[in-house]
C-alpha positions as CSV (number, residue, x, y, z in Angstrom):
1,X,0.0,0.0,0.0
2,X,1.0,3.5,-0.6
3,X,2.1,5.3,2.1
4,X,1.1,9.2,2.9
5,X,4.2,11.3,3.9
6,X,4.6,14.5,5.1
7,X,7.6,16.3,3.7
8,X,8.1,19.4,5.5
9,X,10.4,22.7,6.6
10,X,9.8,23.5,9.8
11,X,11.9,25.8,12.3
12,X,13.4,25.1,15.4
13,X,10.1,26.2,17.0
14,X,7.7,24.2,15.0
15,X,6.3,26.8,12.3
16,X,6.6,25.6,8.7
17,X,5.9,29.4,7.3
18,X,5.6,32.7,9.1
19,X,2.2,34.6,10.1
20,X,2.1,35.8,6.2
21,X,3.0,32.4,4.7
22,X,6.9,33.4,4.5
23,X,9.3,30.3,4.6
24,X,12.2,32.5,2.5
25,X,13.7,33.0,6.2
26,X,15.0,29.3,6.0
27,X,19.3,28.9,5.4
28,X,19.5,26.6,2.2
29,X,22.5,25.9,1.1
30,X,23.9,25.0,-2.1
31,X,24.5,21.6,-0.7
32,X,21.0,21.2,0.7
33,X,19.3,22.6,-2.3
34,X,21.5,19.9,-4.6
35,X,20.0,16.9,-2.2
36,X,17.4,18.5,-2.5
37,X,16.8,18.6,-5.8
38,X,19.0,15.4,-6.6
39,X,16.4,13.3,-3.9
40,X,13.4,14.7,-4.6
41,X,12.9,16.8,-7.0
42,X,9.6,16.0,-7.9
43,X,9.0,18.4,-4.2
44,X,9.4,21.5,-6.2
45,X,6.9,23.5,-8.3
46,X,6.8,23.1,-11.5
47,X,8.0,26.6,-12.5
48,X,10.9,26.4,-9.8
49,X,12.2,23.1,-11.5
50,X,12.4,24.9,-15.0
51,X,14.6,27.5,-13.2
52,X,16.7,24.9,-11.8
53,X,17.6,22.5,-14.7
54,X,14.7,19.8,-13.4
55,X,12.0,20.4,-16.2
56,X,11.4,16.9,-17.5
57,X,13.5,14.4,-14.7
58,X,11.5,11.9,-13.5
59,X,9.8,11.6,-10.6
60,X,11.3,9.6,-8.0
61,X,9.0,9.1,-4.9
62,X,6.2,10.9,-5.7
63,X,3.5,10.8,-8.1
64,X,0.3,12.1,-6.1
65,X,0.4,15.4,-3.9
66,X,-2.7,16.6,-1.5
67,X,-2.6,20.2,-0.1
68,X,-4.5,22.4,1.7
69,X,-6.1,25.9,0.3
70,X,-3.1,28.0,2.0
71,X,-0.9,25.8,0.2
72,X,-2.2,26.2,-3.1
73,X,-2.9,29.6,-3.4
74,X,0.1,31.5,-3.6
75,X,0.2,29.6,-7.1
76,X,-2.0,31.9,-8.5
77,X,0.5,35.1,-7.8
78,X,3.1,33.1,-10.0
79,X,0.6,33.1,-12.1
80,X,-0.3,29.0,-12.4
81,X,-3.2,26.9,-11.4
82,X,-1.4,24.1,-12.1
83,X,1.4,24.3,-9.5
84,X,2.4,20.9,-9.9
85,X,1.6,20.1,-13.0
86,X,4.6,16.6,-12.9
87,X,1.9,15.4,-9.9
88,X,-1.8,14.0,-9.9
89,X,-2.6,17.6,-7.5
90,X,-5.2,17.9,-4.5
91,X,-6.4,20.4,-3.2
92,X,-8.6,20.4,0.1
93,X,-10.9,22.9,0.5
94,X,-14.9,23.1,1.4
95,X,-15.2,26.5,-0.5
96,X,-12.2,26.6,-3.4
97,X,-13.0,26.1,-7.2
98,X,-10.3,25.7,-9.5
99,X,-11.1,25.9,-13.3
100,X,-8.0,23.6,-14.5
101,X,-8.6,20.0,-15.2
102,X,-5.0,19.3,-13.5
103,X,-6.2,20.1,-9.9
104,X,-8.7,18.1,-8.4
105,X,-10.8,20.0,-5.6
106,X,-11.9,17.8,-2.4
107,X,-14.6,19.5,-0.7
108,X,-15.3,16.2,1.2
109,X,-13.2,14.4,3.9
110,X,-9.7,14.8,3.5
111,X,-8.9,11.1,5.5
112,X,-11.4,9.6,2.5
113,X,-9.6,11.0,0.0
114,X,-6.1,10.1,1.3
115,X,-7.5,6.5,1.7
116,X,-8.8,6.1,-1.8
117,X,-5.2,7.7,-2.9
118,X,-3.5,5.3,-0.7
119,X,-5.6,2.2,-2.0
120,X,-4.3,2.7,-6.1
121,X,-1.6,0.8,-7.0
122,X,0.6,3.3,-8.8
123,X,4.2,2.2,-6.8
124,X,5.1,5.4,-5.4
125,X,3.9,7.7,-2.5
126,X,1.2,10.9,-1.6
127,X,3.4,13.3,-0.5
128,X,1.3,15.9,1.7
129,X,2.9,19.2,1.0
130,X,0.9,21.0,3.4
131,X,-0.6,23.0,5.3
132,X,-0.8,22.6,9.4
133,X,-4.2,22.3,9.5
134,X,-4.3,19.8,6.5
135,X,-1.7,17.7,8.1
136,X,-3.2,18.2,11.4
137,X,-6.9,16.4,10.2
138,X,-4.7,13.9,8.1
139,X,-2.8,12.9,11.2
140,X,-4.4,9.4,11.2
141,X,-3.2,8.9,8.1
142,X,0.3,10.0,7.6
143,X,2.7,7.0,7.6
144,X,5.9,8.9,7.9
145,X,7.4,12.3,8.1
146,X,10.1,13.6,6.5
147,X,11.3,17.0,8.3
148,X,13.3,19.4,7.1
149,X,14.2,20.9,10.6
150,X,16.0,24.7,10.0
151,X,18.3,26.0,12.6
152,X,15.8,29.1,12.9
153,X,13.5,30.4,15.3
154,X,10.3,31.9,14.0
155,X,8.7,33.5,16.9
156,X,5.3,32.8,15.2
157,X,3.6,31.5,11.9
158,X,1.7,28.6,10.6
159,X,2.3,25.8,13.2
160,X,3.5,22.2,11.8
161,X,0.2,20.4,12.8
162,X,-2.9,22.2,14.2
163,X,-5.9,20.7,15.5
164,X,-7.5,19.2,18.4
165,X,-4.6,17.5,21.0
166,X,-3.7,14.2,19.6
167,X,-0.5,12.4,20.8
168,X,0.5,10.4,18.0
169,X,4.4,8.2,18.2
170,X,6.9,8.4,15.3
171,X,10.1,6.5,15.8
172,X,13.3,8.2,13.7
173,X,14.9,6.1,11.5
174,X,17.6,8.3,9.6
175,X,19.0,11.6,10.0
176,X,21.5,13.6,7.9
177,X,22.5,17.1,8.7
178,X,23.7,19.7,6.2
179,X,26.6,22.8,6.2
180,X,23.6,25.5,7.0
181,X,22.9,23.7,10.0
182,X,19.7,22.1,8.8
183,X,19.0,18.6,9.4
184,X,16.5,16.1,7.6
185,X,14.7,13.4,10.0
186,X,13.0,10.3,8.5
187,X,10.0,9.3,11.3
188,X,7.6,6.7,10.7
189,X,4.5,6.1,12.6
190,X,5.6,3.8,15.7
């Protein structure tokens, strides 16, 4: 079965973006950004992997991503309503409508959807791209997290998980750290 996984930033105090959706405060280094882009570059939007020398590599973990409304947005200032157009792209939200064939809106329950997702037999993961809230009503669901943790402090912002208080065990099974200081955790659910 397919697992969902939560690849995320987040900073030393748990925010994975500031109060107005910021994350440009994060230290990525050239060596980070090479992983990066070398281990999964299918992470990055489609108009960032033109600009990086990515447009057209394969996919490599990833072939579904589900996001929340917060997530999506900021798309449409590139402009684009196809973010990530080398995915199968949802987007979660009870009020959003999206006139592009490439993004499928869920107005219904995001642990159905994720379940259905996670029933296909496609050989590679959902990657939940965000956002807090998103990952906070998916927590049943998410089968392992991969976090990006920057050596930053935030202060405040959009908080890793939100939602109702839910102690859930992940048990880290890798960890590599980078020149900026940044380390990558791989958790699964314990």
């Amino acid at each position: 079965m397919r697992k969902l996984v939560y690849y995320i930033g987040v900073s030393l105090d748990g925010y994975i973006a500031g109060p107005g959706a910021e994350f440009d405060f994060y230290p990525v280094s050239a060596e980070m950004a090479d992983w990066i882009n070398t281990r999964y570059p299918e992470t990055l939007p489609t108009h960032v992997r033109r600009l990086v020398g990515l447009e057209g590599v394969p996919n490599k973990v990833f072939d579904t991503l589900v996001m929340g409304r917060g997530t999506f947005e900021p798309a449409l200032e590139v402009p684009t309503t196809s973010p990530y157009s080398h995915l199968r792209q949802y987007v979660v939200s009870s009020t959003l409508t999206i006139d592009d064939p490439a993004v499928h809106v869920e107005k219904g329950d995001p642990i159905e959807l994720v379940r259905r997702l996670k029933a296909e037999d496609t050989g590679m993961d959902i990657y939940l791209c965000g956002g807090g809230k998103l990952a906070g009503s998916l927590l049943p669901e998410i089968d392992e997290i991969i976090l990006k943790r920057y050596p930053v402090v935030a202060g405040a912002g959009i908080s890793m998980f939100a939602g109702r208080f839910s102690p859930t065990l992940f048990t880290p099974t890798r960890r590599e750290s980078f020149d900026n200081g940044a380390q990558v955790t791989w958790l699964t659910r314990a």
